[in-house]
N, CA, C and O atoms as CSV, one atom per row, in Angstrom:
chain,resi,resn,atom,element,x,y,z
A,1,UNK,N,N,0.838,-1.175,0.000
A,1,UNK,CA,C,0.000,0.000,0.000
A,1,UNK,C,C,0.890,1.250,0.000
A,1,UNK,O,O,1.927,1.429,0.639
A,2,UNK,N,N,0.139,2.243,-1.025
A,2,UNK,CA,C,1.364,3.676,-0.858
A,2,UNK,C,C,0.321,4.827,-0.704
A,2,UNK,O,O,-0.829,4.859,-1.142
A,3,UNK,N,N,1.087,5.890,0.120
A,3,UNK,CA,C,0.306,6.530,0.786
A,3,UNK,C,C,0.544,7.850,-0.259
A,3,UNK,O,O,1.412,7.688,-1.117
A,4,UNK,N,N,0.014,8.801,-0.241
A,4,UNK,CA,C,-0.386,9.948,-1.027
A,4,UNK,C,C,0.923,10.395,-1.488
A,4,UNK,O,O,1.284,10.611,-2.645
A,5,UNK,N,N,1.549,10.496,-0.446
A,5,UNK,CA,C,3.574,11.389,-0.513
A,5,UNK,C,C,4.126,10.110,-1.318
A,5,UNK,O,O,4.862,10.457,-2.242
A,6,UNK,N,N,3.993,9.019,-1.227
A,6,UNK,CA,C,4.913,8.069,-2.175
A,6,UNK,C,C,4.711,8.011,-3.139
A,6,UNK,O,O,5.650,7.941,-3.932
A,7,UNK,N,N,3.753,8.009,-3.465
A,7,UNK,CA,C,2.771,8.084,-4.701
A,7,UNK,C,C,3.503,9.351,-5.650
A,7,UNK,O,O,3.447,9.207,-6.871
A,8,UNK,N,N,3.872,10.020,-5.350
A,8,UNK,CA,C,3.696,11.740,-5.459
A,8,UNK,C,C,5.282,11.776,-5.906
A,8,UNK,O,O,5.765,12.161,-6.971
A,9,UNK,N,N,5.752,11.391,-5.054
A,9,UNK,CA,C,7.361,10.946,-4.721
A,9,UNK,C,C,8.056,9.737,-6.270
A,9,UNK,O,O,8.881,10.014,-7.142
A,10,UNK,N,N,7.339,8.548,-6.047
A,10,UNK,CA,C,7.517,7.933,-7.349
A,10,UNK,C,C,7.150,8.229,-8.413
A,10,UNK,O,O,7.833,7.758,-9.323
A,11,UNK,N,N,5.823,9.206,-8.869
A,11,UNK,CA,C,5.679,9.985,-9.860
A,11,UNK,C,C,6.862,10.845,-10.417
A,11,UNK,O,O,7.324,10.686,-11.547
A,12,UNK,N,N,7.189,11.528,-9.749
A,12,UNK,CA,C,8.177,12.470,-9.839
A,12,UNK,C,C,9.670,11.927,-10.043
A,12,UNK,O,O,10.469,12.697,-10.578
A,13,UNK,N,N,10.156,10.487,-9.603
A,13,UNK,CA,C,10.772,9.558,-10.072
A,13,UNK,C,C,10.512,9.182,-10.778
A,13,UNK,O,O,11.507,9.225,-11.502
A,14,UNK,N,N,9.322,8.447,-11.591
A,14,UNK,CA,C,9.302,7.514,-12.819
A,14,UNK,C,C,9.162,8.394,-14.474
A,14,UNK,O,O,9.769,8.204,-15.528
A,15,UNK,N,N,7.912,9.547,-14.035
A,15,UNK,CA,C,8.060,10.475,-14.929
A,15,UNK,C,C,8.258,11.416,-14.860
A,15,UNK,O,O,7.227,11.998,-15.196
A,16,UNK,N,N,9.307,12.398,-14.511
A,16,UNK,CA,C,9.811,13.700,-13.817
A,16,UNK,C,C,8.650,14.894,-15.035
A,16,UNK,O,O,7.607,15.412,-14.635
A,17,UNK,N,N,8.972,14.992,-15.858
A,17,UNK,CA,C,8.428,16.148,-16.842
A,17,UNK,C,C,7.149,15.780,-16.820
A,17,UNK,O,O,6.382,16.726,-16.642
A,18,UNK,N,N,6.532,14.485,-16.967
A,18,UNK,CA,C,4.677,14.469,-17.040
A,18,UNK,C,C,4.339,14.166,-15.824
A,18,UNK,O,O,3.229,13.637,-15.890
A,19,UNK,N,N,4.713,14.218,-14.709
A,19,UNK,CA,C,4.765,14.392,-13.514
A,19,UNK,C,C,4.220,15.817,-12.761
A,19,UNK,O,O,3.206,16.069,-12.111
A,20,UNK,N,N,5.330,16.575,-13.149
A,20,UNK,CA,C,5.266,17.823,-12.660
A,20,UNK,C,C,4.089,18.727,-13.285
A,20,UNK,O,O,3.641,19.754,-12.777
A,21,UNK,N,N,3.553,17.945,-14.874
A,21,UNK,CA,C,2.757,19.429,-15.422
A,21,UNK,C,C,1.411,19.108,-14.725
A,21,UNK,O,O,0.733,20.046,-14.305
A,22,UNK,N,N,1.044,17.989,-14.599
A,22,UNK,CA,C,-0.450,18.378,-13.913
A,22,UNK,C,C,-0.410,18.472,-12.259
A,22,UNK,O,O,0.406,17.813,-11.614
A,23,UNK,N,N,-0.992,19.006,-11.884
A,23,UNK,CA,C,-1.548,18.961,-10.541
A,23,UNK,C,C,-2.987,17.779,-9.952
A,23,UNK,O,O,-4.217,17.729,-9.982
A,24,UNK,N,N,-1.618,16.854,-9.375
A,24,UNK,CA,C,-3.097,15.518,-9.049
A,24,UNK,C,C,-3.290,15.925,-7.462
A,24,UNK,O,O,-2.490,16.372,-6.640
A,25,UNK,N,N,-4.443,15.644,-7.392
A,25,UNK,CA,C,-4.447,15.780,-5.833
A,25,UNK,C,C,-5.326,14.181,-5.179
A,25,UNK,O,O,-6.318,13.695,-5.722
A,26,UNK,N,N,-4.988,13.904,-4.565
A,26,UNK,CA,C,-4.907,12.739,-3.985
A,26,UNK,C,C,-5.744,12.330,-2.552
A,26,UNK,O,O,-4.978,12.556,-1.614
A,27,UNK,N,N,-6.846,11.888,-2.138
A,27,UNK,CA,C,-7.204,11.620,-0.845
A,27,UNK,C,C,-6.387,10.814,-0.118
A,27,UNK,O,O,-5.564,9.941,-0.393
A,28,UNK,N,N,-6.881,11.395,1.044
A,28,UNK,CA,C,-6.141,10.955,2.382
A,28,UNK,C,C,-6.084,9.155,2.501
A,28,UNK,O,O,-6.940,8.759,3.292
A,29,UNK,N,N,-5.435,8.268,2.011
A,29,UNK,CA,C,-5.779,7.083,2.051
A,29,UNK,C,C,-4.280,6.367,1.475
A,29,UNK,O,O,-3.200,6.822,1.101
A,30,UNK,N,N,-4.889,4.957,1.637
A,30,UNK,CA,C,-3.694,4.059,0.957
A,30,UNK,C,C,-3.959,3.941,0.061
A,30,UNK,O,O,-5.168,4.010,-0.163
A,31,UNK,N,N,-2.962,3.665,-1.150
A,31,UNK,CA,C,-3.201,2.909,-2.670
A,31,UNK,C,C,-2.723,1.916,-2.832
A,31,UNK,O,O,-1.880,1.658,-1.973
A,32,UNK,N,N,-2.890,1.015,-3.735
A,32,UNK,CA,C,-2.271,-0.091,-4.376
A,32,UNK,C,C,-1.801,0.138,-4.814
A,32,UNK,O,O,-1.922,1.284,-5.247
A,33,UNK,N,N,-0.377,-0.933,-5.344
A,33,UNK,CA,C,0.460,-0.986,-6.438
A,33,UNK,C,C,-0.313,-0.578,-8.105
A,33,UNK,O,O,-0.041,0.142,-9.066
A,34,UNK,N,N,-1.369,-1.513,-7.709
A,34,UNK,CA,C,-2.536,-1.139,-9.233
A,34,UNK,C,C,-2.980,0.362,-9.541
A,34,UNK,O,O,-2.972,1.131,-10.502
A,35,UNK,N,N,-3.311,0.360,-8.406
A,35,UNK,CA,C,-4.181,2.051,-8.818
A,35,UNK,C,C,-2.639,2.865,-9.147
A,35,UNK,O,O,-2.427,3.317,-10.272
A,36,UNK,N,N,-1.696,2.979,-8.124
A,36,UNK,CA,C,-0.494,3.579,-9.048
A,36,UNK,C,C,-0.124,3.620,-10.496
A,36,UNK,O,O,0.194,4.517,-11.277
A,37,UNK,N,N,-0.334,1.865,-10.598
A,37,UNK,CA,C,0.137,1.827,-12.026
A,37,UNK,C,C,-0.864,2.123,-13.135
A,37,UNK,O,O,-0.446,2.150,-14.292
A,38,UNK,N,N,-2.526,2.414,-12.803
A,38,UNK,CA,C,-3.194,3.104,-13.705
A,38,UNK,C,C,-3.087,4.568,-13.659
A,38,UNK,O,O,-3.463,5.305,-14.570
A,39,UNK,N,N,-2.475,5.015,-12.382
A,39,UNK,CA,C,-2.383,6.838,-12.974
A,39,UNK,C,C,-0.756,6.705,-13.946
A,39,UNK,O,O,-0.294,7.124,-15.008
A,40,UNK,N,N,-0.486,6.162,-13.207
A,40,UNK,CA,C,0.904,6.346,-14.337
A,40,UNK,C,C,0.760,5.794,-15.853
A,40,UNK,O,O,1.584,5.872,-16.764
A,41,UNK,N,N,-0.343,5.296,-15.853
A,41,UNK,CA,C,-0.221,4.871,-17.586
A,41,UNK,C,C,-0.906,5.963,-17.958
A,41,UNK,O,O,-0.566,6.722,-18.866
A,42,UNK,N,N,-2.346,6.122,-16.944
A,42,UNK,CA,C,-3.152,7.315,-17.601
A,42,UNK,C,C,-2.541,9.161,-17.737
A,42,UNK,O,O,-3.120,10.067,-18.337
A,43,UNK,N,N,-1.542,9.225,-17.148
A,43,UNK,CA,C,-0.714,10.226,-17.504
A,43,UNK,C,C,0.370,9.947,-19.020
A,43,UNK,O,O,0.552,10.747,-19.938
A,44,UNK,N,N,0.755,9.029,-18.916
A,44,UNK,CA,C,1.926,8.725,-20.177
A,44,UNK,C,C,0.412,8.602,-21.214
A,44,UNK,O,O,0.835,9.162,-22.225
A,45,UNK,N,N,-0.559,8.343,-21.431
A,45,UNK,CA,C,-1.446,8.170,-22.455
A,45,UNK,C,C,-2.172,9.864,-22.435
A,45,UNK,O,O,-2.704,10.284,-23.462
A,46,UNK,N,N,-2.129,10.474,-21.538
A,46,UNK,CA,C,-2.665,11.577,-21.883
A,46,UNK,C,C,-1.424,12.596,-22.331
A,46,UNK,O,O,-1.858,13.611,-22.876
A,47,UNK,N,N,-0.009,12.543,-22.222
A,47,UNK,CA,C,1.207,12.521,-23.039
A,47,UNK,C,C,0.900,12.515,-23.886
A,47,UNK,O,O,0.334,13.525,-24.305
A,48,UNK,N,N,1.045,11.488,-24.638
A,48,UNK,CA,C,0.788,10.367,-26.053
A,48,UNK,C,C,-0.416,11.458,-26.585
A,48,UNK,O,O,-0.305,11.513,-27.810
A,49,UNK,N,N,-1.163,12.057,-26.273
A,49,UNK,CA,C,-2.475,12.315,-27.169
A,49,UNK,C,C,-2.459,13.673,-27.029
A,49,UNK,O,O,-3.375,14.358,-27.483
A,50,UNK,N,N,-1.289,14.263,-26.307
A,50,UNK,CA,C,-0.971,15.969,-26.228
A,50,UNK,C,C,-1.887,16.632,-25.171
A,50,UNK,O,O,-1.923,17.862,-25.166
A,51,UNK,N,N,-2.467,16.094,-24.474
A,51,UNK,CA,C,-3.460,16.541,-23.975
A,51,UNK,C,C,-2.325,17.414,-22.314
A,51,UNK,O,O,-1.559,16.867,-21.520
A,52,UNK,N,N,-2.726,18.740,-22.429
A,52,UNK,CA,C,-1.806,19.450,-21.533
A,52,UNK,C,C,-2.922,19.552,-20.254
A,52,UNK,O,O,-4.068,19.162,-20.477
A,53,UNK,N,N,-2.653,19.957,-19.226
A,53,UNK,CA,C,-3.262,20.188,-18.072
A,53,UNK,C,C,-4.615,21.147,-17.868
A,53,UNK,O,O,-5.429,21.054,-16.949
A,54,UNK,N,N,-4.629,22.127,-19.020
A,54,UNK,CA,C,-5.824,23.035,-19.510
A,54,UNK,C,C,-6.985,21.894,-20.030
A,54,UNK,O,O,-8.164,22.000,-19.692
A,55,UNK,N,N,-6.545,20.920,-20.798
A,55,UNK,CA,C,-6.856,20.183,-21.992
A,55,UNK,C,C,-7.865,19.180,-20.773
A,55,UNK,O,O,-8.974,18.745,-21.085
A,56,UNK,N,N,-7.546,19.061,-20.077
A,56,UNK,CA,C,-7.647,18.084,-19.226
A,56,UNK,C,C,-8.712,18.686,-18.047
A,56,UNK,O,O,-9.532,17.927,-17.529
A,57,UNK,N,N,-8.632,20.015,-17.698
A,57,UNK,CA,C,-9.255,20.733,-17.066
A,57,UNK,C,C,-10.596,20.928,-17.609
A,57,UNK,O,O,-11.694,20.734,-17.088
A,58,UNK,N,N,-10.208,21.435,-18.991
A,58,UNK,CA,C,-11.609,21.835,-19.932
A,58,UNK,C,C,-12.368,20.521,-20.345
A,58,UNK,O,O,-13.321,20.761,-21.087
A,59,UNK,N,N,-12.233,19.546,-20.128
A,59,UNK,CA,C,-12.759,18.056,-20.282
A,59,UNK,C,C,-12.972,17.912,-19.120
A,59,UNK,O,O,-14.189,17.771,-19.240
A,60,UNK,N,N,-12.840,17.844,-18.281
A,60,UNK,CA,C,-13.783,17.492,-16.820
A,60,UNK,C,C,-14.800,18.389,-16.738
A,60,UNK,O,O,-15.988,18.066,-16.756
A,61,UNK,N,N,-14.397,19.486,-16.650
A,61,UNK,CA,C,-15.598,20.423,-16.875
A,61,UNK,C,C,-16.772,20.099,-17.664
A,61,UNK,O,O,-17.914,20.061,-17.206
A,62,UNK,N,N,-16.455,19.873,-18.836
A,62,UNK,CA,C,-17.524,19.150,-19.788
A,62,UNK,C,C,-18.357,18.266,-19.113
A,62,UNK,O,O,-19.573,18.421,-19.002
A,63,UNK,N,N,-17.691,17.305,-18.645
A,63,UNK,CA,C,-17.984,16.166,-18.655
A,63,UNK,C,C,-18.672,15.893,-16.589
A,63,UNK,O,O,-19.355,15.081,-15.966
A,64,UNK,N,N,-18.026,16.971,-16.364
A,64,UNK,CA,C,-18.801,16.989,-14.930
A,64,UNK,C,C,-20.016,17.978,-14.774
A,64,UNK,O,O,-20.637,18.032,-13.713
């Protein structure tokens, strides 16, 4: 289980540059190895499709 700061911490280790551009914010809780490894794909895939932190903003909005 990894807690919000490790999470945050290995982000910033595994993908330093798509790491830093969005702002994730994280509840107070434990994670799995899994759920880690779906934000980290779902960041390298929102990479992959150019989608910048605005891009990403203005689509939730939509969509919330």
């Amino acid at each position: 289980m990894l807690t919000p700061n490790e999470i945050r911490r290995r982000l910033r280790r595994d993908l330093v540059t798509i790491a830093e551009a969005y702002q994730i914010g994280f509840e107070s809780r434990l994670y799995t190895e899994a759920e880690y490894g779906n934000l980290k794909q779902t960041l390298l895939q929102l990479r992959e499709l150019n989608m910048n932190p605005q891009h990403m903003e203005q689509l939730l909005a939509i969509n919330g």
